[in-house]
C-alpha positions, 0 to 999 in steps of 0.5 A: 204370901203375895198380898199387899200386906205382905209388901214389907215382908216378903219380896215376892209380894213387893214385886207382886205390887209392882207388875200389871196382873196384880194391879187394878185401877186406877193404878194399873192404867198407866203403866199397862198404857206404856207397856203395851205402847211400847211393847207394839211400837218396839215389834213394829219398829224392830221385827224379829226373824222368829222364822229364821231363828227357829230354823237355827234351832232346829237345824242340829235336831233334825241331824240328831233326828230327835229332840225335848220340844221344850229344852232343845226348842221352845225354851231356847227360842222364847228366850232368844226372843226375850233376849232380843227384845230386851237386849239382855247378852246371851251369855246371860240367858240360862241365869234369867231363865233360873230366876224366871221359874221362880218368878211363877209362883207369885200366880198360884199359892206358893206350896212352902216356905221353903219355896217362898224363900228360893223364890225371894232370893231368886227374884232378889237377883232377878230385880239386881240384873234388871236394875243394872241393866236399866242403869246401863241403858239410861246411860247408853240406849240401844234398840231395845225395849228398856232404852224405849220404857226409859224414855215412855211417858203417859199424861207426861209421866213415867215408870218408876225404876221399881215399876220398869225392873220389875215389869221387865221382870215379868215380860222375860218369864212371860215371854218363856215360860208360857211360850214353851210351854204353849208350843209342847201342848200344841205339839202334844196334842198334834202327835195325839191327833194324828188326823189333825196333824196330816190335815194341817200338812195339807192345808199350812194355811190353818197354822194360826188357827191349830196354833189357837185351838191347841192353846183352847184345848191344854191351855199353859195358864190354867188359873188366874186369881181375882178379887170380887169387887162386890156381891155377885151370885154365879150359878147359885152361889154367892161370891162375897165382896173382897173374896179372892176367886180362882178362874179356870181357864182351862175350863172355860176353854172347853165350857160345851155352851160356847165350844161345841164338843169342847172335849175335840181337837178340831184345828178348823175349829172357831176359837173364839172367844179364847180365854187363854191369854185372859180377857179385858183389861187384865188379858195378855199384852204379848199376846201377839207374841205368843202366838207368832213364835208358836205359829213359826215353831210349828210351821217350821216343824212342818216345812222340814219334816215329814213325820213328827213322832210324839213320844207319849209314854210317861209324860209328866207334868210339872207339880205347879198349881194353875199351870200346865206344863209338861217336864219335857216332850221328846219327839222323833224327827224325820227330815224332807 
């Protein structure tokens, strides 16, 4: 439903022709240059205490003792980030985190028409909020991400309105929905791991590392969809040129020829070379962003606990095809 020829037709496929993961060169070089330049400018010049707002967050927890990892954690802490970044008011959150979750489905087949409809209405309004926002920032800048995207030029030009709405778009939902949903499977398979979690206790130092092995071992994005630009045969079988191929992420993640016991959860594990956030010019540009917010929630998790109890009865999944997401992931707390 996302094809380019579908544009006219759909909006989730005319927004699908605007953002990088669906774009190839040439067009894909400029904008992802602006991007990715301003998105590191932006985070070198305007650091965020990530620490000290998943402490804020964690604070009332802790007094509860108990907590969802994903509504009363992740997704209030990725979406405060966002919303820090891109100078969107917090009143505005829970309607941008409502239109984020329909803005996933332009990465896996949409199951219905049902859905393709809910989710073009949602990013209809998704593309109004933005496309004001951007008219208010032309008019008066901020510190923000979409005051520096006005302003961004590569080889003296810039993103079109279309092009920064709604790749505005995508750094919000990327920047929650993969976020929170990285930092429940990590969690999960610490609680599932309980050797590797009082192994982390005692060495703090290996955060990052369990931070990247949790991502290899249940990675949130489990496919990412590509176009053969030739004939080119893999394991025996012929991949027609302009064929559309799904790549398993997830699979890679634990392909045995690179990962020695793959099927381990190993925090003093080399991760390299993850493919969780892709590879190449299509990888993630927020990558280091992913993974300072899933570093700071588990080591913030850590520094003011003594035990984490991973609930492991009746998880669920969400239904979405190429993702792995869990519904939610209640934990039992106990304080320092």
């Amino acid at each position: 439903m996302v094809a380019p020829r579908n544009r006219g037709r759909y909006v989730c496929a005319n927004v699908a022709q605007n953002i990088l993961p669906f774009l190839d060169k040439p067009e894909h070089v400029r904008p992802r240059r602006i991007l990715s330049r301003v998105l590191s400018t932006h985070m070198k010049d305007n650091p965020l205490d990530i620490a000290q707002i998943a402490r804020q967050l964690l604070d009332p927890q802790l007094a509860r003792r108990q907590m969802d990892a994903i509504a009363d954690f992740g997704t209030p802490l990725s979406a405060e980030v966002m919303c820090r970044m891109l100078g969107i008011p917090a009143p505005d959150r829970d309607r941008m985190l409502e239109y984020s979750h329909y803005f996933f489905f332009l990465f896996a087949p949409i199951p219905s028409d049902q859905i393709r409809q809910k989710a073009d209405e949602a990013l209809t309004a998704f593309r109004g909020y933005f496309a004001d926002l951007v008219q208010e920032r032309r008019r008066k800048p901020q510190a923000d991400l979409i005051s520096l995207l006005l302003s961004a030029e590569d080889e003296g030009e810039r993103l079109s309105d279309c092009q920064l709405v709604d790749n505005c778009m995508l750094l919000f939902s990327d920047g929650v929905e993969n976020v929170d949903a990285g930092i429940a499977n990590i969690l999960l398979a610490l609680g599932r791991h309980p050797a590797e979690m009082k192994r982390l206790r005692d060495a703090p130092e290996l955060i990052a590392n369990a931070v990247a092995e949790g991502l290899r071992y249940d990675s949130p994005a489990q496919l990412i969809a590509r176009v053969a630009r030739d004939d080119v045969e893999i394991g025996g079988q012929t991949i027609k040129r302009d064929s559309t191929v799904f790549l398993a992420l997830g699979s890679a993640n634990r392909d045995p020829a690179v990962f020695a016991d793959p099927d381990r959860f190993n925090i003093s594990r080399n991760t390299s070379p993850l493919l969780s956030f892709g590879k190449g010019g299509h990888s993630c540009i927020g990558a280091s962003l992913v993974r300072s917010q899933s570093v700071e929630a588990v080591r913030s998790l850590l520094q003011t606990t003594t035990v984490v109890e991973v609930d492991q009865d009746g998880l669920e999944w969400l239904p979405r095809v190429g993702h792995r997401w869990l519904k939610t992931l209640p934990i039992r707390l106990f304080p320092s």
